[in-house]
C-alpha positions in Angstrom: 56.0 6.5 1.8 56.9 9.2 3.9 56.0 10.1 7.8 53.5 13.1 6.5 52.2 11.0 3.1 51.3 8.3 5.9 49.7 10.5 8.1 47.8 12.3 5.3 46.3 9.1 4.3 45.1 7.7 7.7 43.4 11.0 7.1 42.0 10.3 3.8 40.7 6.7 5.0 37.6 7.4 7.5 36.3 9.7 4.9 36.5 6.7 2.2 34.7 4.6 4.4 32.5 7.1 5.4 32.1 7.7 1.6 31.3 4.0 0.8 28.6 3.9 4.0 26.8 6.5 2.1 27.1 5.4 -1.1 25.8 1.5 0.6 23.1 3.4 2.6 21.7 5.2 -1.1 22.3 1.8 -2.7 20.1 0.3 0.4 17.3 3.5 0.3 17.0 3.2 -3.7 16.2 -0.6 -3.5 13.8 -0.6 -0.7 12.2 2.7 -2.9 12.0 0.4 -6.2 10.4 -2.5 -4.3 7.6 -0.5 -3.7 6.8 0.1 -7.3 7.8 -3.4 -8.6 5.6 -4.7 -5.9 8.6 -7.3 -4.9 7.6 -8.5 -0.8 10.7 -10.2 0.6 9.4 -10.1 3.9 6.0 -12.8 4.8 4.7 -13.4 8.4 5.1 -16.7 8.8 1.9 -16.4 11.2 -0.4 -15.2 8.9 0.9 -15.1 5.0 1.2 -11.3 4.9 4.0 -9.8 2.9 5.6 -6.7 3.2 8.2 -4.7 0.7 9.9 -3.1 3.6 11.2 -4.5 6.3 10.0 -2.4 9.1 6.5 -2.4 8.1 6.8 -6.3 8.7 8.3 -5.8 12.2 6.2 -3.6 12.9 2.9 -5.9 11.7 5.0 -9.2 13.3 4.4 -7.1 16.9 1.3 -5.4 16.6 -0.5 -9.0 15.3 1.7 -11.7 16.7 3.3 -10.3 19.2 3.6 -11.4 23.1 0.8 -8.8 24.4 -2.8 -9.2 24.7 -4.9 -10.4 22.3 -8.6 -10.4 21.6 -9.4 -13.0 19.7 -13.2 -13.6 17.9 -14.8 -16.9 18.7 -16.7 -17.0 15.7 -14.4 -16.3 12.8 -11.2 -16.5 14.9 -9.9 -13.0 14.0 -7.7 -11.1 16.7 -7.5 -7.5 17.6 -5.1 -5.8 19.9 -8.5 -4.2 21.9 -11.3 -5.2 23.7 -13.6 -2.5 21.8 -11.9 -3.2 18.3 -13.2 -7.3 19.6 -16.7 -5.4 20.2 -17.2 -3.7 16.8 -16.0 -6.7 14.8 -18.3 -8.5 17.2 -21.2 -6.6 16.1 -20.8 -7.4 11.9 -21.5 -11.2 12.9 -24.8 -10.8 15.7 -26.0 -7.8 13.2 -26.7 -6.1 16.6 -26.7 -2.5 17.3 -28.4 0.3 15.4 -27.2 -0.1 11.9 -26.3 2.8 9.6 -27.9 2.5 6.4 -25.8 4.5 3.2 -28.6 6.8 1.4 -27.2 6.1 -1.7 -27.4 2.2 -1.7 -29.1 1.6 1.1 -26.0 -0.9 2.4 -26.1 -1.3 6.3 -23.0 -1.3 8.5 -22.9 -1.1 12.4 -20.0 1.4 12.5 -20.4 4.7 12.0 -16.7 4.9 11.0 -17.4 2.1 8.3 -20.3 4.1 7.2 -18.1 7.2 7.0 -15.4 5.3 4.9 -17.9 4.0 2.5 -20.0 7.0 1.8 -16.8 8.5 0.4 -16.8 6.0 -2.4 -20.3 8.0 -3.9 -18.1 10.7 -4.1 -17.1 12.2 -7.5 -14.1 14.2 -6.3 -10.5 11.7 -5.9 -8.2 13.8 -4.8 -5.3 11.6 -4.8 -4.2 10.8 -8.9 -2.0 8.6 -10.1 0.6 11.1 -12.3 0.9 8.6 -15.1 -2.4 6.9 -15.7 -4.7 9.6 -14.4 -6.8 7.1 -12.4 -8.4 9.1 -9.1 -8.2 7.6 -5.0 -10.1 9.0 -1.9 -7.4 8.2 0.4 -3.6 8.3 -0.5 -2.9 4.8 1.3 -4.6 3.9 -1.9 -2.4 5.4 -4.5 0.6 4.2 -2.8 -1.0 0.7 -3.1 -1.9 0.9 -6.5 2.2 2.2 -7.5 2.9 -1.0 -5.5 0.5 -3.3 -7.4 0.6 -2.0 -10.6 4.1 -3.1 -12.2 3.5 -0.9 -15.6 1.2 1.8 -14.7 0.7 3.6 -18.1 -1.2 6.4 -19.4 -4.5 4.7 -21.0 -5.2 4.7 -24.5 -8.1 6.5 -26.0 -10.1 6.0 -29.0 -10.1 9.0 -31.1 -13.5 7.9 -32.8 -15.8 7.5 -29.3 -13.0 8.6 -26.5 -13.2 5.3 -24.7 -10.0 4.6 -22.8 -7.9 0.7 -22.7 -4.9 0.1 -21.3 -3.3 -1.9 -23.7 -2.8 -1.7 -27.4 -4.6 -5.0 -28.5 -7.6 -4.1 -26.4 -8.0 -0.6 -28.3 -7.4 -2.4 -31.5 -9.8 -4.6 -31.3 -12.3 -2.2 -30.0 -11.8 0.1 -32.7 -12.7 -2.6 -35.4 -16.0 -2.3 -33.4 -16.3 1.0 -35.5 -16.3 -0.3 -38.8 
């Protein structure tokens, strides 16, 4: 090999390298994506059983729960919160005290107004977050992404041309239109 042929390929080699980073860091990004929808959790706290598809989500649980700062912990039920006041409200669901907030709707209690807030969006026609292939609605997105991570096949459901009534399987609408006859 010649003096220049050399020096042109110790030239060429950093951006191979570089080019093979890349392709393992897409590689590496793609994966972590897919686990999300397969619902595949390769990370578990060994503290508490929680799993986790990505691996940052588990440090960052790992510290927040189990880490070496100061924990509240509940005599009662034994759960532990990283604050004194999040101690105090959780505190409150066991003694029942404080003025409870009774739902309008269905007249179930809580002693958070937060809690309250939450739960009076679930009388709420309006989801504004759908899932793109099985049309079903969410309040909050945190609950889309959960159901793309649960559900393994998410399909579009199947409706019965006779009364409209949607299944999500074949042999479920099968059966159900026999129902017609």
């Amino acid at each position: 090999m010649s003096a220049e042929g050399a020096k042109n390929e110790q030239h060429l080699l950093p951006i191979k390298v570089e080019q093979m980073w890349a392709y393992d860091l897409t590689e590496l990004i793609l994966c972590r994506h897919l686990r999300i929808h397969s619902g595949e959790k390769l990370f578990v706290c060994e503290t508490c059983g929680k799993a986790f598809s990505d691996r940052s989500n588990f440090l960052v649980h790992c510290s927040r729960h189990h880490g070496g700062e100061e924990r509240f912990k509940c005599d009662i039920c034994g759960a532990v919160v990283c604050e004194r006041r999040s101690l105090e409200r959780h505190q409150r669901k066991h003694s029942g005290s404080g003025n409870p907030f009774v739902c309008d709707v269905c007249e179930k209690c809580f002693f958070d107004k937060r809690d309250i807030a939450k739960h009076l969006k679930t009388h709420m026609s309006e989801r504004p977050f759908v899932c793109v292939v099985c049309g079903k609605g969410f309040l909050e997105k945190r609950k889309l992404v959960r159901h793309h991570q649960r559900v393994r096949f998410c399909r579009k459901p199947l409706k019965c041309d006779i009364c409209g009534k949607l299944f999500g399987s074949g042999g479920s609408l099968q059966k159900h239109i026999r129902t017609h006859r």
